[in-house]
PyMOL Python script that loads the backbone (N, CA, C, O; Angstrom):
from pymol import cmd

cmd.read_pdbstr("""\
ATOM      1  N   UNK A   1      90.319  94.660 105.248  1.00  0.00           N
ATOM      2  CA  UNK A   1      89.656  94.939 106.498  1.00  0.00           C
ATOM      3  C   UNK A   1      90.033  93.837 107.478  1.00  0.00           C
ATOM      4  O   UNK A   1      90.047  92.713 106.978  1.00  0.00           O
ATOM      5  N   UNK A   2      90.266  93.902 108.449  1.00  0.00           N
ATOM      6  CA  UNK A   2      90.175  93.177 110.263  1.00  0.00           C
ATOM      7  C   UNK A   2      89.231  93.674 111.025  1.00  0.00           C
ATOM      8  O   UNK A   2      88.454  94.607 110.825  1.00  0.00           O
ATOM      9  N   UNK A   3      89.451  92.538 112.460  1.00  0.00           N
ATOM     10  CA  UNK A   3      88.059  92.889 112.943  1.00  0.00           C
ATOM     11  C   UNK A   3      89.565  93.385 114.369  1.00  0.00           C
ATOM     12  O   UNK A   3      90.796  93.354 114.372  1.00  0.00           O
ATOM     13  N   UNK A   4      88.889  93.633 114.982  1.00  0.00           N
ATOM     14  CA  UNK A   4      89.415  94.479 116.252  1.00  0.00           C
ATOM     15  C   UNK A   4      90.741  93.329 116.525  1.00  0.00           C
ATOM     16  O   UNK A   4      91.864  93.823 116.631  1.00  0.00           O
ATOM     17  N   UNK A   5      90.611  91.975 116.624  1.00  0.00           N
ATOM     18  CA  UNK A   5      91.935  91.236 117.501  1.00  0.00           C
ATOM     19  C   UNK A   5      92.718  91.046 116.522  1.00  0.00           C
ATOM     20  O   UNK A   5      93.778  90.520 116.859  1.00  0.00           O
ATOM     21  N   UNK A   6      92.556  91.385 114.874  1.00  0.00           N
ATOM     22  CA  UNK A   6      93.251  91.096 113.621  1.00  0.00           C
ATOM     23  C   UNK A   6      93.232  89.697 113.684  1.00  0.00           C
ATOM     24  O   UNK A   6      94.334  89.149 113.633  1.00  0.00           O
ATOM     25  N   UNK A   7      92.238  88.995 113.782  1.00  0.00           N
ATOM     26  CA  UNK A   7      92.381  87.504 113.696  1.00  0.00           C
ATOM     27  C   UNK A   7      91.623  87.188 112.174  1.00  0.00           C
ATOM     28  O   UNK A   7      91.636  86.148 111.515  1.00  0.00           O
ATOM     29  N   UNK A   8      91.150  88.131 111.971  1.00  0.00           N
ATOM     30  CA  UNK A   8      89.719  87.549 110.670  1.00  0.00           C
ATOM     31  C   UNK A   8      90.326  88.924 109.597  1.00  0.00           C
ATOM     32  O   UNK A   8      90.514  90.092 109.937  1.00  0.00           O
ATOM     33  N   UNK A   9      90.555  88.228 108.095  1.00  0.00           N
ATOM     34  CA  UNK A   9      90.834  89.544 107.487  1.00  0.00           C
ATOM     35  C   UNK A   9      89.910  89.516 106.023  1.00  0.00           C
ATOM     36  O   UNK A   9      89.834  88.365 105.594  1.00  0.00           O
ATOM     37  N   UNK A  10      89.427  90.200 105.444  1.00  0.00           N
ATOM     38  CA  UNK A  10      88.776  90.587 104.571  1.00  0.00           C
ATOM     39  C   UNK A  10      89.604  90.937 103.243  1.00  0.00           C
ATOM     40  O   UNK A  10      90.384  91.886 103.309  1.00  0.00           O
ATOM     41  N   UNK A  11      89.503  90.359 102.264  1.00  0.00           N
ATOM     42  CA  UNK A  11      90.257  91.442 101.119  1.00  0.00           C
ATOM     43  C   UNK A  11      89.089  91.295  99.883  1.00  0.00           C
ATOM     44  O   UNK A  11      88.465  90.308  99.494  1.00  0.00           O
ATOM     45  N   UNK A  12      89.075  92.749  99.432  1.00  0.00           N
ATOM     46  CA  UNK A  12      87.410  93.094  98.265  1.00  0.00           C
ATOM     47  C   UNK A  12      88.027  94.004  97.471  1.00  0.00           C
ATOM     48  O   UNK A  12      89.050  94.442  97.997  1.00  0.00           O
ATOM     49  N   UNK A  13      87.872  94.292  96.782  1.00  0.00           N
ATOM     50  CA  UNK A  13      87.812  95.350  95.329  1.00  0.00           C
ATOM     51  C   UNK A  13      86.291  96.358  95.617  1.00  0.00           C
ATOM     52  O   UNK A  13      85.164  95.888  95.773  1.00  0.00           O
ATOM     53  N   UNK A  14      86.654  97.790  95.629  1.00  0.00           N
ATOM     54  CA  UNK A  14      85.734  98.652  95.104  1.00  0.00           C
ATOM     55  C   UNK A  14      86.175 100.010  94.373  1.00  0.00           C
ATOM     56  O   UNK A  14      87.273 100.534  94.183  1.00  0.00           O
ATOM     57  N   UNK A  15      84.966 100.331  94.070  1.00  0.00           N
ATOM     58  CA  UNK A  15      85.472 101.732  93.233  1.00  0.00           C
ATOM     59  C   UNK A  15      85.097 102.817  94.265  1.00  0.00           C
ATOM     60  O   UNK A  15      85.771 103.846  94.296  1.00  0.00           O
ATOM     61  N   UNK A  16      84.192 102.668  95.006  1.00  0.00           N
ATOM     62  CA  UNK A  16      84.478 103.789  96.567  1.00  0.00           C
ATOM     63  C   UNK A  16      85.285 103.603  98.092  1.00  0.00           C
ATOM     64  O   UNK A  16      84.582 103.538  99.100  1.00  0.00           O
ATOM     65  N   UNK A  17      86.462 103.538  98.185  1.00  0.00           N
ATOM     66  CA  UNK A  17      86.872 103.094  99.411  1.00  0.00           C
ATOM     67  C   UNK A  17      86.034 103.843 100.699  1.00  0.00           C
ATOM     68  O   UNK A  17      86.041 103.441 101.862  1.00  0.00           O
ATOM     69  N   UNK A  18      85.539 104.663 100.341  1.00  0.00           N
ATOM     70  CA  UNK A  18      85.234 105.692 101.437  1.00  0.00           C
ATOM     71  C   UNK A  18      83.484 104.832 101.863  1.00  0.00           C
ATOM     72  O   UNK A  18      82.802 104.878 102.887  1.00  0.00           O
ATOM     73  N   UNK A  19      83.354 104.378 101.016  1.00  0.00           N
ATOM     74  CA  UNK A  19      82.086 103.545 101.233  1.00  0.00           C
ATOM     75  C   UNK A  19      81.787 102.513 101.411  1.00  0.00           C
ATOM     76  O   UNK A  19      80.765 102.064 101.931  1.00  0.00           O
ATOM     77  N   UNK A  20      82.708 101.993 100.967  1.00  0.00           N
ATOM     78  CA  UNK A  20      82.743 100.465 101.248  1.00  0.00           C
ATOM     79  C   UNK A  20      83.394 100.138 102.523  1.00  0.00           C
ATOM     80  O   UNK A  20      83.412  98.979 102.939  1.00  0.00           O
ATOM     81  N   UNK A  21      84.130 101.481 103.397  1.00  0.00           N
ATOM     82  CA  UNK A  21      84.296 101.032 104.684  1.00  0.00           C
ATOM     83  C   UNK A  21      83.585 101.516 105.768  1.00  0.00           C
ATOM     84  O   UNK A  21      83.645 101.208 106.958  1.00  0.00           O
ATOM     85  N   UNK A  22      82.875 102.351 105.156  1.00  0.00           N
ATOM     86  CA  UNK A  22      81.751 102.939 105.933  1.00  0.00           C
ATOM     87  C   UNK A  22      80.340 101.670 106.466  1.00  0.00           C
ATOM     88  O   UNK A  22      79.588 101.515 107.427  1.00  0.00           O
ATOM     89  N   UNK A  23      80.676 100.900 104.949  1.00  0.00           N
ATOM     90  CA  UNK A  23      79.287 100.063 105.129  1.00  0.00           C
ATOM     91  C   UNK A  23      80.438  98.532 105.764  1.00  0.00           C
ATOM     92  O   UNK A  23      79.729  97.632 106.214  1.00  0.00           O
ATOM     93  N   UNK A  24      81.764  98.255 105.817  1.00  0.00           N
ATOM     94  CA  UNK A  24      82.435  97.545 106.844  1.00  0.00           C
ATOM     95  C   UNK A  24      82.171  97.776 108.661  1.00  0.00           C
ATOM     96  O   UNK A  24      81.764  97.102 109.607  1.00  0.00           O
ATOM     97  N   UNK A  25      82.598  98.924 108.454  1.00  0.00           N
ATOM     98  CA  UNK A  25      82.427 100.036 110.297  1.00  0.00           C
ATOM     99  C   UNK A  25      81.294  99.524 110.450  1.00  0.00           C
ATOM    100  O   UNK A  25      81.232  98.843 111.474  1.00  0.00           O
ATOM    101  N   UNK A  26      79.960  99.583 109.600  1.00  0.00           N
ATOM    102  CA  UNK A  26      78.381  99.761 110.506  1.00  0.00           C
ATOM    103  C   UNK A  26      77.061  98.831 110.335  1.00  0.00           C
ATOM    104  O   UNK A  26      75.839  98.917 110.452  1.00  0.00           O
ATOM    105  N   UNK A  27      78.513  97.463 109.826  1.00  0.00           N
ATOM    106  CA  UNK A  27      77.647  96.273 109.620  1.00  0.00           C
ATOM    107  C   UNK A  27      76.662  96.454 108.318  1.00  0.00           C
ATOM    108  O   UNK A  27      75.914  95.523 108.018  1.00  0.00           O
ATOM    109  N   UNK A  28      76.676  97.895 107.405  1.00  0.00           N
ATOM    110  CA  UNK A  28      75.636  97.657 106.792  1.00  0.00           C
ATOM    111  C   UNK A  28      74.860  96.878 105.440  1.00  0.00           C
ATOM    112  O   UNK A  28      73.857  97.129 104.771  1.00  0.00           O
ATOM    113  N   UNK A  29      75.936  95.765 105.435  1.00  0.00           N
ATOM    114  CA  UNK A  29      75.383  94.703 104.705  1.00  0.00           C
ATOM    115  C   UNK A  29      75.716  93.517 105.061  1.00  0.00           C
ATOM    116  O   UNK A  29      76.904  93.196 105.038  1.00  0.00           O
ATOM    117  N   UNK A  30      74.729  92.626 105.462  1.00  0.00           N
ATOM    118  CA  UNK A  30      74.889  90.985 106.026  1.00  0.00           C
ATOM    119  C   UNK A  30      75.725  90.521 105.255  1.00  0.00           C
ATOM    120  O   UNK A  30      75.753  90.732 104.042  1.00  0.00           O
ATOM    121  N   UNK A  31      76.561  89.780 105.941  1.00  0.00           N
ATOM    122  CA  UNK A  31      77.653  88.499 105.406  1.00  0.00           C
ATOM    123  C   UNK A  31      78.731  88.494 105.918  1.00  0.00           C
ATOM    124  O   UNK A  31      78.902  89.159 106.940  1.00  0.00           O
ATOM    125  N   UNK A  32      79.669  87.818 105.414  1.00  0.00           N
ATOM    126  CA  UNK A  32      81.239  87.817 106.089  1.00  0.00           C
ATOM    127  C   UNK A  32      81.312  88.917 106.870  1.00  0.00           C
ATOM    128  O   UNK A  32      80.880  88.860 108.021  1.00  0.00           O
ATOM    129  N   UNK A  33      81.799  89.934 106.426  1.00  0.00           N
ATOM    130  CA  UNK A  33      82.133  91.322 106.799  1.00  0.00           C
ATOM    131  C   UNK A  33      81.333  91.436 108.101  1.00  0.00           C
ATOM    132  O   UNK A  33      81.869  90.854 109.043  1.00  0.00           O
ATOM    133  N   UNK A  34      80.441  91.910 108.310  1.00  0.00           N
ATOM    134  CA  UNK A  34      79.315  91.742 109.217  1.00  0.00           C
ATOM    135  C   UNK A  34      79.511  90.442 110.407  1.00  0.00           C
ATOM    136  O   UNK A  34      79.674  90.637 111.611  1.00  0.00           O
ATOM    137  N   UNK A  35      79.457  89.277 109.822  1.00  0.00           N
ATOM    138  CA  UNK A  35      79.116  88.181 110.964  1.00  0.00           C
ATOM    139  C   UNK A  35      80.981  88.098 111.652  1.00  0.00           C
ATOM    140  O   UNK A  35      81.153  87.208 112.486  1.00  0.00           O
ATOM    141  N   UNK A  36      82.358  89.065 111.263  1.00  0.00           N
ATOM    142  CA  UNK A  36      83.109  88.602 111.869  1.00  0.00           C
ATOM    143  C   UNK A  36      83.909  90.138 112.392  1.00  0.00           C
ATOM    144  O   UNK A  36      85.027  90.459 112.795  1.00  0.00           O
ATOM    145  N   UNK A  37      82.782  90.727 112.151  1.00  0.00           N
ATOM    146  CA  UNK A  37      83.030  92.525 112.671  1.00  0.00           C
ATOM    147  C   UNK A  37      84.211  92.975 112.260  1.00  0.00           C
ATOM    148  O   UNK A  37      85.177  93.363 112.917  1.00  0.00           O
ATOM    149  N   UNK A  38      84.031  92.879 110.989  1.00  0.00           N
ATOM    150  CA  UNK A  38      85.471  93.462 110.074  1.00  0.00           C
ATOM    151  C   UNK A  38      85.365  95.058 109.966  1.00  0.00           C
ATOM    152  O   UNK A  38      84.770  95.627 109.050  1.00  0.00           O
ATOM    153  N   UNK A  39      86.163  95.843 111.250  1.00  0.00           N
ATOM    154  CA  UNK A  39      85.698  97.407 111.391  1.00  0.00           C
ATOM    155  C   UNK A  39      86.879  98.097 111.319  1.00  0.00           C
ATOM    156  O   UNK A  39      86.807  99.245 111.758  1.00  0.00           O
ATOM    157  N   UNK A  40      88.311  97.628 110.755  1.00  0.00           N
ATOM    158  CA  UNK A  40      89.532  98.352 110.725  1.00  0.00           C
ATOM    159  C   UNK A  40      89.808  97.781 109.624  1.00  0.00           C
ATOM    160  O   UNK A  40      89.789  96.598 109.284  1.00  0.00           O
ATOM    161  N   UNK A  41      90.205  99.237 108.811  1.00  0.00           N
ATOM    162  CA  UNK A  41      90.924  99.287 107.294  1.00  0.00           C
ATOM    163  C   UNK A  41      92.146  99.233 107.746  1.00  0.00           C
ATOM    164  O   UNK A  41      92.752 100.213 108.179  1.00  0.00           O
ATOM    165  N   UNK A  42      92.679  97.869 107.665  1.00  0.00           N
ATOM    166  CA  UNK A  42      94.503  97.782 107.875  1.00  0.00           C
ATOM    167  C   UNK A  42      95.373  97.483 106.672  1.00  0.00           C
ATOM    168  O   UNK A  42      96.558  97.208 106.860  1.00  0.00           O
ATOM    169  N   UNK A  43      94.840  97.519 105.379  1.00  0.00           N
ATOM    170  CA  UNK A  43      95.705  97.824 104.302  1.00  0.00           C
ATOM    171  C   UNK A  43      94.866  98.428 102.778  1.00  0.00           C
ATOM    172  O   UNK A  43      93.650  98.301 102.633  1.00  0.00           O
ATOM    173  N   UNK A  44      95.429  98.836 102.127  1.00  0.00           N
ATOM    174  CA  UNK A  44      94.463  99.263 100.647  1.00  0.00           C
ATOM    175  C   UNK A  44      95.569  99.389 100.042  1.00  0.00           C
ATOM    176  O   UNK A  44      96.642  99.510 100.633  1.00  0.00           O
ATOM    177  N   UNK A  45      95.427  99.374  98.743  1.00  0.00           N
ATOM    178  CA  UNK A  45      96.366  99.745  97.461  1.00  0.00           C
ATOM    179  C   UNK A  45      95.130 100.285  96.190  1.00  0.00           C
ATOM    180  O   UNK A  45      94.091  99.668  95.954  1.00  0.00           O
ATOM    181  N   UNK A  46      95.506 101.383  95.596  1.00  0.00           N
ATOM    182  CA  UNK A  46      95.215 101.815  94.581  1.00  0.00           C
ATOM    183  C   UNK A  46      95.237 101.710  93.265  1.00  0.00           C
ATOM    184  O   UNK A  46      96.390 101.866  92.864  1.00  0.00           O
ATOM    185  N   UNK A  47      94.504 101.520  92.431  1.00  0.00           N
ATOM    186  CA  UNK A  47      94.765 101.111  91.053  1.00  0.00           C
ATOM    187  C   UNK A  47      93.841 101.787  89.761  1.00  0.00           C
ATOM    188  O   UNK A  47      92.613 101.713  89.817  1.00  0.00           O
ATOM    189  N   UNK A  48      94.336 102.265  88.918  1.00  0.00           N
ATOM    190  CA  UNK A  48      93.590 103.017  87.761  1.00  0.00           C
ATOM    191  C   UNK A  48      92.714 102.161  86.753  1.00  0.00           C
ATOM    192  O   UNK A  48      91.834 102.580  86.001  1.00  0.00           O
ATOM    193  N   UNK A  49      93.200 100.760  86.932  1.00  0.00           N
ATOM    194  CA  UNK A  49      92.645  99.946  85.960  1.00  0.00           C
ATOM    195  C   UNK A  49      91.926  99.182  86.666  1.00  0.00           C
ATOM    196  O   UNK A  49      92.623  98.377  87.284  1.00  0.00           O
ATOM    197  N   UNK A  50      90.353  99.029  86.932  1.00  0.00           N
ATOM    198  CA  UNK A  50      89.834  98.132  87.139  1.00  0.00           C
ATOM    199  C   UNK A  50      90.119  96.306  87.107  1.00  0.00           C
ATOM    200  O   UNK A  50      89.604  95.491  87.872  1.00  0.00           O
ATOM    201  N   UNK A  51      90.867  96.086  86.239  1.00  0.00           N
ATOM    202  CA  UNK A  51      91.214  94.447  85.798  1.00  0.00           C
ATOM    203  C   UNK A  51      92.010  94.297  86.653  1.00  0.00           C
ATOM    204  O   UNK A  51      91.843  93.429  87.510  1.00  0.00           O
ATOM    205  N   UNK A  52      93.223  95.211  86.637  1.00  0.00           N
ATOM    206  CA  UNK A  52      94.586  94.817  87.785  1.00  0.00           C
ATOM    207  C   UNK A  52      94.010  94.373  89.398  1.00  0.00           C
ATOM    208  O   UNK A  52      94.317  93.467  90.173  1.00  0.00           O
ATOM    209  N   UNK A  53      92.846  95.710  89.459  1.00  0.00           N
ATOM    210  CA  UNK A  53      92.729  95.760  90.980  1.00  0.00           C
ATOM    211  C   UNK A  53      91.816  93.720  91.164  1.00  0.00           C
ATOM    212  O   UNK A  53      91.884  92.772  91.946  1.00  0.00           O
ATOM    213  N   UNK A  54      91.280  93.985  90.217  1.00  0.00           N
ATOM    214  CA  UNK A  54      90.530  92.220  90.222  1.00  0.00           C
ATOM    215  C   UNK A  54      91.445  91.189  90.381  1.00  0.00           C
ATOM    216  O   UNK A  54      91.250  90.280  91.187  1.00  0.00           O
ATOM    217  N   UNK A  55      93.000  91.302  89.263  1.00  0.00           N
ATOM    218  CA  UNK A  55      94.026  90.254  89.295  1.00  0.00           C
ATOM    219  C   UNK A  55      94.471  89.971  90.611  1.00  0.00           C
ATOM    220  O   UNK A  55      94.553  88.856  91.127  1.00  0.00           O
ATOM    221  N   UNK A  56      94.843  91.423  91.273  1.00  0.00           N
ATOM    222  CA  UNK A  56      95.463  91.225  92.482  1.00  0.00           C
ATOM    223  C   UNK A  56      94.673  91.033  93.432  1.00  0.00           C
ATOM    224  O   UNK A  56      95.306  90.585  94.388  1.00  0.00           O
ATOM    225  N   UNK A  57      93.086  91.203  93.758  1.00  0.00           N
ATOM    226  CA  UNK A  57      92.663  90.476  94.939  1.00  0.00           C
ATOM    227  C   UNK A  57      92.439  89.327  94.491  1.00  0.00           C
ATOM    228  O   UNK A  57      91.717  88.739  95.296  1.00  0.00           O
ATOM    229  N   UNK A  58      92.756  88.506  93.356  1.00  0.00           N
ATOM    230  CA  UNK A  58      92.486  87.124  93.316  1.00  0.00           C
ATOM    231  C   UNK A  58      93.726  86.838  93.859  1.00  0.00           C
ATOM    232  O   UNK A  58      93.588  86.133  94.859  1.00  0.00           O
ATOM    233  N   UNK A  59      94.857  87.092  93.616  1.00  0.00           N
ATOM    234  CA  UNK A  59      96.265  86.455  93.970  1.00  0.00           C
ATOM    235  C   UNK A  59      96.103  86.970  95.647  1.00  0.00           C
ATOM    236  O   UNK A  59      95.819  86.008  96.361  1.00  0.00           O
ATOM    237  N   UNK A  60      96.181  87.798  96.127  1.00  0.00           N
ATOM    238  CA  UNK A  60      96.158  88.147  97.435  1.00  0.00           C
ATOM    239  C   UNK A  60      95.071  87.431  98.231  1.00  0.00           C
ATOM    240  O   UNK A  60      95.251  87.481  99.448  1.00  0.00           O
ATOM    241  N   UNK A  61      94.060  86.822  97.850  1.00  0.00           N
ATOM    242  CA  UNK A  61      93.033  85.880  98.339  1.00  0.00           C
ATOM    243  C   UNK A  61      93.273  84.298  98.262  1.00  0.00           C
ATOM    244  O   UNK A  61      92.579  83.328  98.568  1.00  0.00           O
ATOM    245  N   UNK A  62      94.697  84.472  97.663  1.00  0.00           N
ATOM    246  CA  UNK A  62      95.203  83.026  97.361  1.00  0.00           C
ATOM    247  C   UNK A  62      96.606  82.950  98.392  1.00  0.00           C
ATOM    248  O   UNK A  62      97.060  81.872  98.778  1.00  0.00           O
ATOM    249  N   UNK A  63      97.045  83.937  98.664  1.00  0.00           N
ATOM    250  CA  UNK A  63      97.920  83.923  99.719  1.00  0.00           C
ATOM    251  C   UNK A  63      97.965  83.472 101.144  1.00  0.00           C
ATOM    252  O   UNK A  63      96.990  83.723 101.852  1.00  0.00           O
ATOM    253  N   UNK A  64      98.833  82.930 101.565  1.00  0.00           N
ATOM    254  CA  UNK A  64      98.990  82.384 102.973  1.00  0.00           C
ATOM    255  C   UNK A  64      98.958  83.486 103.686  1.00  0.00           C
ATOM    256  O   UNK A  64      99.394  84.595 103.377  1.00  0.00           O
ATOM    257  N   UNK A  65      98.292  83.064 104.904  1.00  0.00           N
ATOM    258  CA  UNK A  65      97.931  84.581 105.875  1.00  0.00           C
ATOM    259  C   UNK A  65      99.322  84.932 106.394  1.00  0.00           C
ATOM    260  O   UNK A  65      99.556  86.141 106.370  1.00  0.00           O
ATOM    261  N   UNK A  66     100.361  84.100 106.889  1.00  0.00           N
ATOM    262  CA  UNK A  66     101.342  85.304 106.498  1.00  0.00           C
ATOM    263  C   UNK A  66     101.854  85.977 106.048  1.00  0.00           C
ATOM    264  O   UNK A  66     102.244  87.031 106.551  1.00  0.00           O
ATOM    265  N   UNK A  67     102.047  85.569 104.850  1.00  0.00           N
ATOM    266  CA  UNK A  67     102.336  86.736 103.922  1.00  0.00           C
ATOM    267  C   UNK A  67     101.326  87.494 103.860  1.00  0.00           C
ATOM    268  O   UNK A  67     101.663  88.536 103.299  1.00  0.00           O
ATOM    269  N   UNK A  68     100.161  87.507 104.176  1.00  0.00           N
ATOM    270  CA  UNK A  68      99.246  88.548 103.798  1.00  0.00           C
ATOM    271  C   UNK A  68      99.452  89.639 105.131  1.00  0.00           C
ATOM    272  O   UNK A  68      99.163  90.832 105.035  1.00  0.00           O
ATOM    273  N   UNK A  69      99.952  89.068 106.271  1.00  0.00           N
ATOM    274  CA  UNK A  69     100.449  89.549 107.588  1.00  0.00           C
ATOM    275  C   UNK A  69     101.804  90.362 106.948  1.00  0.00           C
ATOM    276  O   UNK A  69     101.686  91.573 106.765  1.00  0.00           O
ATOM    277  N   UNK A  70     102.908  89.790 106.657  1.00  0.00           N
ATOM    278  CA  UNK A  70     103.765  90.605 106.096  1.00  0.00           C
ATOM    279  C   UNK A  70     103.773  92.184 105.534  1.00  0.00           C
ATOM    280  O   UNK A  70     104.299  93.261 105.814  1.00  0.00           O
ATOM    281  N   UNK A  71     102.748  91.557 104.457  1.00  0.00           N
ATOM    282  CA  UNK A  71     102.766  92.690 103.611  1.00  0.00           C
ATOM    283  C   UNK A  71     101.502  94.133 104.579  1.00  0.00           C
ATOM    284  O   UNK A  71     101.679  95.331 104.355  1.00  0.00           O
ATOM    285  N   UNK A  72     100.963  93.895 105.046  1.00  0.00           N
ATOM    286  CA  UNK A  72      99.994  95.025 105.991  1.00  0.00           C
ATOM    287  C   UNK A  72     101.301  95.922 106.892  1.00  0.00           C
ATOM    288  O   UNK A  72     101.461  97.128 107.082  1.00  0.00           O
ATOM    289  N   UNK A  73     102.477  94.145 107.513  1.00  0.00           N
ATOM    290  CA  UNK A  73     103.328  95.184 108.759  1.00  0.00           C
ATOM    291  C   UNK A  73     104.089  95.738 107.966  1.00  0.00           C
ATOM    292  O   UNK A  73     104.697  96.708 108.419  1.00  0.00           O
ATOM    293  N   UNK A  74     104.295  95.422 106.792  1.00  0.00           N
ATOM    294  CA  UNK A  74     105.801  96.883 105.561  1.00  0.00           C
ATOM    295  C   UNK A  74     105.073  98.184 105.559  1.00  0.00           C
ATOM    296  O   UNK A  74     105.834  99.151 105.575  1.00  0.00           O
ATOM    297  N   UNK A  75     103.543  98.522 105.542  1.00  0.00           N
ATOM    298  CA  UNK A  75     103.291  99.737 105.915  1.00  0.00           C
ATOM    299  C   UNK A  75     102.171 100.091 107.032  1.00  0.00           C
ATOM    300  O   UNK A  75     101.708 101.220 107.188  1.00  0.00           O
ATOM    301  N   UNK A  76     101.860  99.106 107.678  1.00  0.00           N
ATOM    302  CA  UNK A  76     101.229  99.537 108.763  1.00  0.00           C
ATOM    303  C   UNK A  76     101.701  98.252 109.825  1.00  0.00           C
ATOM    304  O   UNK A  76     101.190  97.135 109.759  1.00  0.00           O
ATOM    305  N   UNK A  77     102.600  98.571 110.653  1.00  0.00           N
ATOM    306  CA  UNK A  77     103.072  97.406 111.466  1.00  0.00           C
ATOM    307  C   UNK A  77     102.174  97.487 112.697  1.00  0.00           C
ATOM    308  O   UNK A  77     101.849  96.411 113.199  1.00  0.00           O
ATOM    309  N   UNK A  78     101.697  98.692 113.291  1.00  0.00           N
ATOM    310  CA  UNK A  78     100.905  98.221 114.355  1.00  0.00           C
ATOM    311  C   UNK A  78      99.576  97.926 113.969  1.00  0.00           C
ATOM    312  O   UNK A  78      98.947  97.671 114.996  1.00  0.00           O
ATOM    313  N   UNK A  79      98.816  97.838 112.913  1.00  0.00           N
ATOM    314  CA  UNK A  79      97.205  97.316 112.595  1.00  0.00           C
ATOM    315  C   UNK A  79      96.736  98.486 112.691  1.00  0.00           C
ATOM    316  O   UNK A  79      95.716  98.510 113.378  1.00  0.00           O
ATOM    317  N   UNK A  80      97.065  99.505 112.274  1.00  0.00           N
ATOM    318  CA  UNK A  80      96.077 100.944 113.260  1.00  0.00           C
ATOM    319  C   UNK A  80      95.069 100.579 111.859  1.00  0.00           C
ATOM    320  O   UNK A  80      95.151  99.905 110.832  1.00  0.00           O
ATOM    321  N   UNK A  81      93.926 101.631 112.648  1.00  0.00           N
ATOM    322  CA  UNK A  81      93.174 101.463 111.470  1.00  0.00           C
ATOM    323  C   UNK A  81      92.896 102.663 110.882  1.00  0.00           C
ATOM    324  O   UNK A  81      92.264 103.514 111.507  1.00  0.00           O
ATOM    325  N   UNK A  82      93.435 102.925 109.318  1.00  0.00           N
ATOM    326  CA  UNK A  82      93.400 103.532 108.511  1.00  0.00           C
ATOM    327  C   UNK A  82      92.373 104.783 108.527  1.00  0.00           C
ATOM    328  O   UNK A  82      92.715 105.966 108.517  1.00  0.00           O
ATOM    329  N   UNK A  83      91.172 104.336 108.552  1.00  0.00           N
ATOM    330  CA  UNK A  83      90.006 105.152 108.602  1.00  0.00           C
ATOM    331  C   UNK A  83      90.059 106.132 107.778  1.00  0.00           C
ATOM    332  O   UNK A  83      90.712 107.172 107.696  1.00  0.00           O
ATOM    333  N   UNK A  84      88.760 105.303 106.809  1.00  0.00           N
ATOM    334  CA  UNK A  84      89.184 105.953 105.033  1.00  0.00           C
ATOM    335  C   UNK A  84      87.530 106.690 105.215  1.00  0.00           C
ATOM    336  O   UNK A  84      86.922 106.753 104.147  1.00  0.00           O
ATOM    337  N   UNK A  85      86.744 107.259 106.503  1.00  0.00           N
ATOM    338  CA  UNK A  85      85.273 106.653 106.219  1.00  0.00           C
ATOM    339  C   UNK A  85      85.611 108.500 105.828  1.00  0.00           C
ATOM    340  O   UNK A  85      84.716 109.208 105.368  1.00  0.00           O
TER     341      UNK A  85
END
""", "prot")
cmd.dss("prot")
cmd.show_as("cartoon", "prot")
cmd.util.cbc("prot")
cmd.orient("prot")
């Protein structure tokens, strides 16, 4: 997730994307997400195994924000936002 100027980015693990950006969009749970108006889905990847999807937001939360910039513009270069709601 980003917030509108793509300055602030979010990366989480869930098992509902459709909900977990619903409750990104409408603020509806206090914290990060919320206090930096993280309201555009600008990247996701899919995974069958619960553990992987955990491995890789630890490594991707360990990444330098450009590369984390990189990898969003290989399939979404203008930031659009996805809109998974």
């Amino acid at each position: 997730m980003a917030n509108i100027s793509d300055s602030v980015f979010y990366i989480g693990v869930t098992s509902d994307l459709r909900r977990r950006t619903y409750e990104h969009k409408h603020a509806a749970i206090k914290g990060f997400s919320s206090k930096y108006k993280l309201e555009k889905l600008v990247y996701y990847e899919s995974f069958d195994d619960i553990n992987f999807a955990i491995k890789r937001e630890k490594q991707l939360k360990n990444w330098h924000r450009d590369w984390k910039i990189n990898l969003i513009v290989k399939v979404n270069p203008g930031f659009s936002d996805l809109n998974i709601e």
